[in-house]
C-alpha positions in Angstrom: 53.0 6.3 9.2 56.0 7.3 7.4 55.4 7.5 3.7 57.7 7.8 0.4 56.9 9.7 -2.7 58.4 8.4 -5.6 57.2 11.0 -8.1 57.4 14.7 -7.2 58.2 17.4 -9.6 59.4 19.9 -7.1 61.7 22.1 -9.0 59.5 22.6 -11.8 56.9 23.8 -9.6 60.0 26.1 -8.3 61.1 27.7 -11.0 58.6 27.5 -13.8 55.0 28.2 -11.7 57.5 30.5 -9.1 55.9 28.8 -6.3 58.0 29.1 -3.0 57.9 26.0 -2.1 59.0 26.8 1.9 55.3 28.0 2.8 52.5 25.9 3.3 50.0 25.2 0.5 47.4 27.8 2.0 50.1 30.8 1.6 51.0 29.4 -1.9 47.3 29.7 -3.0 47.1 33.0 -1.5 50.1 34.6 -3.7 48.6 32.7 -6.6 45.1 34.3 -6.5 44.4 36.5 -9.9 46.9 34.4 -11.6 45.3 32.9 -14.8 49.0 31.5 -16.7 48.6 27.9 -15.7 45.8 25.9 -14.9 46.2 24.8 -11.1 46.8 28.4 -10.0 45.2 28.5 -6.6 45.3 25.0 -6.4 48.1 23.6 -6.2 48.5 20.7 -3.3 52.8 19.6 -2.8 55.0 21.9 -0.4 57.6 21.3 2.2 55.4 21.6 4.9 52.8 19.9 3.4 55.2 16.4 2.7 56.2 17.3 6.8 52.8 17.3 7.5 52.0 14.5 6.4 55.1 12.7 7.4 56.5 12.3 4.0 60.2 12.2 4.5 61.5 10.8 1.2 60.8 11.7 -2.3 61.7 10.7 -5.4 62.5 14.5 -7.1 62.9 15.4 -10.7 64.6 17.3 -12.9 62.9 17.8 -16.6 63.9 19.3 -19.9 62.3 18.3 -23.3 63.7 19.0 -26.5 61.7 19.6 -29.0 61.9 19.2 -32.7 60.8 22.2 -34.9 57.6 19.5 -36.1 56.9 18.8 -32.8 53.9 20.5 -31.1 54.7 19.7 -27.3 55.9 22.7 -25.2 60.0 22.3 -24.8 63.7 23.5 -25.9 64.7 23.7 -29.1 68.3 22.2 -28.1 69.3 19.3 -26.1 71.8 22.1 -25.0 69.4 24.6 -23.9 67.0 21.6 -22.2 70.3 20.5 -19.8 70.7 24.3 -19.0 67.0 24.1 -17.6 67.5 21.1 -15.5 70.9 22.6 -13.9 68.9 25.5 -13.3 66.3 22.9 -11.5 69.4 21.3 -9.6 70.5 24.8 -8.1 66.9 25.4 -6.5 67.3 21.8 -4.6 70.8 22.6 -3.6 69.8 26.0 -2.4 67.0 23.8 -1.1 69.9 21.5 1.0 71.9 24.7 2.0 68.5 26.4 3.8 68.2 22.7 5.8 65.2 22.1 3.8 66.3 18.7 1.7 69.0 16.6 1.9 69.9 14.7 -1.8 70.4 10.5 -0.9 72.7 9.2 -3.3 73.8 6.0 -1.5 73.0 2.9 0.8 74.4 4.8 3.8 73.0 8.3 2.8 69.5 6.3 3.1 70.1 4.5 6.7 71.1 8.0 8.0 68.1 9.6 6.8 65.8 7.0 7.7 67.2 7.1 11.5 66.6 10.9 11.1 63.3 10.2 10.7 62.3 7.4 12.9 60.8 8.7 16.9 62.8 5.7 18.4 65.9 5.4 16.5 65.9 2.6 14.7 65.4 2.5 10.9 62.6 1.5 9.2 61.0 -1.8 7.7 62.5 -3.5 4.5 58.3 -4.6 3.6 59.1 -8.5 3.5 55.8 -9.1 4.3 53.4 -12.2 3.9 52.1 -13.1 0.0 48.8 -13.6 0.9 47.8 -9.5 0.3 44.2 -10.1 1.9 45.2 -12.5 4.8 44.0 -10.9 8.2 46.7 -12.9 10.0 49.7 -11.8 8.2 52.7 -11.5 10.6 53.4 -7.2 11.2 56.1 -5.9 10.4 58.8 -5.8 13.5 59.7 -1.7 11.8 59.1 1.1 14.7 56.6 3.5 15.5 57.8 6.1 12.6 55.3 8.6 13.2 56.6 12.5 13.5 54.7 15.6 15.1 52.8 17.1 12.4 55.4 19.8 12.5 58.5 18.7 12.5 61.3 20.5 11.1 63.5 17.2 9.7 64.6 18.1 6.0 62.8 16.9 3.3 64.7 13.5 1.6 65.0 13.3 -1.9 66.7 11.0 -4.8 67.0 12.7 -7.8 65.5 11.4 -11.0 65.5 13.1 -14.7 61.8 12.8 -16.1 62.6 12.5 -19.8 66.1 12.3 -21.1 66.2 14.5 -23.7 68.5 16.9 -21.9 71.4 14.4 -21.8 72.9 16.0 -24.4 75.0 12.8 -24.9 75.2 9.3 -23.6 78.7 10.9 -21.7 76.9 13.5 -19.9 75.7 10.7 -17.8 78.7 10.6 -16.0 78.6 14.0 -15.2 74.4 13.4 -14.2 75.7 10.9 -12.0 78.7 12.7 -10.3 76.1 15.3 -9.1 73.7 12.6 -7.6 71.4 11.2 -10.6 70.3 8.0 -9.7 66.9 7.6 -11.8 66.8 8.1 -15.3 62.9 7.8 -17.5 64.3 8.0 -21.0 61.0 9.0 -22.2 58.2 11.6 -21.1 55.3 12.7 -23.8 55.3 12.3 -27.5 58.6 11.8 -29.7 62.0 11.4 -27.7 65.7 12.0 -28.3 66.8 8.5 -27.3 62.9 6.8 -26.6 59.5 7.3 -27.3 57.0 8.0 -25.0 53.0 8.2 -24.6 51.5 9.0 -27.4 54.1 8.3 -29.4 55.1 4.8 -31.1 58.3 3.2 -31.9 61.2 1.1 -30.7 64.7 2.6 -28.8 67.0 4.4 -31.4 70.7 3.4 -31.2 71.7 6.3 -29.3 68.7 5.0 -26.9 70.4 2.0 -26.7 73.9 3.2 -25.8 72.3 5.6 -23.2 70.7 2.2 -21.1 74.4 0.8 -21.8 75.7 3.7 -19.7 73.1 3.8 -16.8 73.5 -0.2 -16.6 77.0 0.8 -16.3 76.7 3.6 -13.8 73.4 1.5 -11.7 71.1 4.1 -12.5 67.8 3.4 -12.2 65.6 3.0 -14.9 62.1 4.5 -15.1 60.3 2.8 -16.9 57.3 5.0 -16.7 56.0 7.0 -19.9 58.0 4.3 -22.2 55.7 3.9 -24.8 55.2 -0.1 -25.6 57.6 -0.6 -28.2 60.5 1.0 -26.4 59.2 -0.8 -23.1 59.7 -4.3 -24.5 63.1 -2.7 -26.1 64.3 -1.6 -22.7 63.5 -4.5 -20.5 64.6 -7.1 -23.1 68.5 -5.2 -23.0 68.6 -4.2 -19.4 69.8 -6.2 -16.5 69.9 -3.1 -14.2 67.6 -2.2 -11.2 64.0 -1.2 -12.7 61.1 0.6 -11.5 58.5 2.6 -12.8 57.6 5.9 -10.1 54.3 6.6 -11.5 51.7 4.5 -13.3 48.4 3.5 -13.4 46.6 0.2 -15.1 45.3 0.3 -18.5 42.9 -2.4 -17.9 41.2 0.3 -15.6 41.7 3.2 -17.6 42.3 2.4 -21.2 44.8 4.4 -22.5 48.7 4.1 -23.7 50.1 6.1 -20.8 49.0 3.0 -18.4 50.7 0.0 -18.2 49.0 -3.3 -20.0 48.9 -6.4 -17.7 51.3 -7.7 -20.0 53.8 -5.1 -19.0 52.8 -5.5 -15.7 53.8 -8.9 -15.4 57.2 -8.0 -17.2 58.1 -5.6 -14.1 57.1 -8.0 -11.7 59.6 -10.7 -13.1 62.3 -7.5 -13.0 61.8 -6.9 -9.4 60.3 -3.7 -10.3 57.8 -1.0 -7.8 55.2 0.6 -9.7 54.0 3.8 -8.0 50.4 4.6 -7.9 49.5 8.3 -9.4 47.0 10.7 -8.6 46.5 12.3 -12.0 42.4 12.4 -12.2 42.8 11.4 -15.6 44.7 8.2 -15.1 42.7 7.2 -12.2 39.2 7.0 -14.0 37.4 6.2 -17.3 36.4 8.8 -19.3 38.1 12.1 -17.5 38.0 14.8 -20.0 40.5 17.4 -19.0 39.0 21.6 -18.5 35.3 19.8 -18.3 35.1 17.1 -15.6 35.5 17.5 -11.9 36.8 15.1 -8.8 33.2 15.1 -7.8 31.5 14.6 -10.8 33.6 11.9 -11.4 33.6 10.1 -8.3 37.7 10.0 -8.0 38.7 9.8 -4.6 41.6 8.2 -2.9 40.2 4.3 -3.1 40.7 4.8 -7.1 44.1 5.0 -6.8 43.8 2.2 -4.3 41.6 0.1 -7.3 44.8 0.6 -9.4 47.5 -1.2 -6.9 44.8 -3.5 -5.7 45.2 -4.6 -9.7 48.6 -5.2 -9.3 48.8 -6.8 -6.4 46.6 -9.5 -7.3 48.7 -9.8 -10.7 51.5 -10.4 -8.7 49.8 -12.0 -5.8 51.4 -10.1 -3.1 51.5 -6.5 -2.1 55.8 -6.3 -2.8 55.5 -4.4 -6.1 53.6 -1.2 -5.4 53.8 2.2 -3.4 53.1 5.6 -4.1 54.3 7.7 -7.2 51.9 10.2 -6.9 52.6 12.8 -9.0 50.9 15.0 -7.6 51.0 19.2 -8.7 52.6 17.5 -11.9 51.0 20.4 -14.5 47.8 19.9 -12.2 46.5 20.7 -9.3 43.3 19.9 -6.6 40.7 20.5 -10.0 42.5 17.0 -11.2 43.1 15.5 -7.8 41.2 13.2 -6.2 38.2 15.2 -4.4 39.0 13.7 -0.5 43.0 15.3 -0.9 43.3 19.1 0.1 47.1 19.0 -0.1 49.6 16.3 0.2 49.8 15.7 3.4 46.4 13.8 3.0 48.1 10.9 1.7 48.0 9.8 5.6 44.7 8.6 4.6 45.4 5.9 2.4 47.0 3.8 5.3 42.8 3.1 6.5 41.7 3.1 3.1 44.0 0.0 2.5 43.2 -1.9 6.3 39.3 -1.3 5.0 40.3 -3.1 2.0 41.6 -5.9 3.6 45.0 -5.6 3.7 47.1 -6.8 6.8 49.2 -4.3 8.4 52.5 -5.6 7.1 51.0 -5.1 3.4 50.1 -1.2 4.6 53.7 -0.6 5.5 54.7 -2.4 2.2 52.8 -0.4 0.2 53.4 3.0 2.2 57.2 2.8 2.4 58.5 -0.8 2.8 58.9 -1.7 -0.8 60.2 1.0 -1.6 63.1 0.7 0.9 63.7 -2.9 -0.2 63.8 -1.9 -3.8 67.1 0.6 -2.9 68.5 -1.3 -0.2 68.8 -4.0 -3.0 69.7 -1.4 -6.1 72.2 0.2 -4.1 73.9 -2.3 -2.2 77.7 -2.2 -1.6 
């Protein structure tokens, strides 16, 4: 089944763990062996053969560039100017990536029928995930989309919208435009701790003024905004002043695993009334109670695949449909298999979670939601002429 990945940090894992990104996992493991600067070295699981493999044709792919002040403890630039020289550094690697035939940036409504044609083994482009309400009903009509399924190695290039994890680096509200001339179209004005226009997780506080004036400009400019890592005061800030499109590409529940990075039910049913996708991540620690990071394991744990699957299955019944989730996975975000669900060697096991859902219950129409479908109807909607 074709599948969309609404949270990869691909040039991060580039240019900061040096990781060719070309080869398969196996050969990036391989290099990696005896290297002891970051923790998933030797274990890292997203590559471009891997998202082939595993017939995941679009991504949502970020740039990321904190700034941080001289009392703040976070890893980071110590200018807004220096933090926007790292993310155009991030931008050359995935337009080196489009010049080798690996990627191909989508920007637009047509940009995204191409690609999706590109992709499709008869032609015609995919579903737009309208499916039935009732999320458990074993009749629900299936989707009329096309057999999308790909030979494990195809050589299509790698779709990808590009989002900026954090705004920080926007030096200043302006430099949107110029973010949005060279294809930004997702902005998450917040990331970890203290922020130059929002605050994050861990962190506390409503938007600042210049936070304000930078949702102004994206409202202006139909970016979309992330609502993920918004902290809860700058949450309720944001989607009180916004009209614009909303989703949030990666994030968990907190009423599963209790912590501030998650998203209250509260919050949940705000996004729901905005029209919002929440991605599910793969991030151990958002996926179970009680993970304590360098100590426990996938195993020990018991985090596998139907985890993740707990987490939508808690939004959909919020919502009571299956329209407002997909995958955000996150995955080789800082971490690697060691804080990965134990049943997923690389990426390309997300095929899995299509029979993980059917054995929940869900009709095949909610599968194809969930897999790619609501995703498509969220752009096709965001971005329509």
């Amino acid at each position: 089944m074709f599948i969309i990945d609404a949270h990869l940090d691909l040039s991060m894992n580039a240019m900061e763990w040096n990781r060719d990104l070309r080869l398969p996992a196996p050969e990036i493991r391989e290099r990696e062996k005896g290297l002891t600067d970051k923790p998933d070295r030797t274990r890292g699981t997203v590559s471009l053969p891997e998202l082939r493999k595993g017939n995941i044709g679009l991504v949502v792919a970020t740039q990321i560039g904190r700034y941080v002040a001289p009392d703040n403890p976070l890893p980071g630039w110590h200018s807004p100017e220096q933090a926007w020289a790292q993310t155009q550094g991030q931008l050359a690697w995935y337009k080196a990536m489009e010049a080798a035939g690996e990627m191909r940036m989508i920007k637009d409504l047509a940009g995204l029928e191409e690609h999706l044609v590109l992709w499709s083994a008869a032609g015609p482009a995919l579903t737009t995930g309208s499916a039935s309400p009732d999320i458990h009903s074993a009749t629900s009509t299936q989707s009329q989309a096309s057999d999308t399924s790909l030979p494990a190695q195809n050589s299509q290039p790698i779709g990808y919208i590009l989002s900026l994890e954090g705004a920080d680096s926007i030096i200043t509200p302006a430099y949107l435009e110029k973010a949005y001339a060279y294809g930004l179209r997702a902005l998450g004005p917040a990331h970890y701790g203290p922020g130059r226009y929002a605050n994050g997780t861990d962190a506390t506080g409503k938007l600042n003024p210049q936070g304000k004036e930078l949702l102004r400009e994206m409202e202006r400019l139909h970016i979309i905004l992330d609502a993920t890592h918004l902290c809860d005061d700058a949450f309720r800030d944001a989607m009180e002043m916004f009209s614009g499109s909303v989703w949030a590409s990666h994030n968990n529940c907190r009423a599963l695993v209790d912590h501030n990075r998650q998203f209250s039910d509260e919050m949940i049913k705000i996004l729901i009334e905005k029209g919002a996708v929440i991605g599910g991540a793969l991030d151990a620690w958002m996926m179970v109670p009680g993970w304590i990071r360098g100590q426990s394991t996938p195993e020990g744990m018991n985090c596998n695949l139907e985890k993740m699957i707990d987490h939508l299955d808690h939004i959909c019944q919020i919502a009571g449909n299956t329209l407002h989730v997909g995958l955000g996975t996150d995955l080789d975000g800082a971490f690697g298999k060691e804080q990965s669900p134990y049943d997923l060697d690389t990426i390309a096991d997300l095929q899995k979670v299509p029979a993980l859902l059917a054995k929940r219950g869900y009709s095949p129409a909610d599968v194809e939601n969930i897999m790619h479908g609501n995703w498509l109807s969220f752009l096709r909607k965001a971005w329509k002429a």
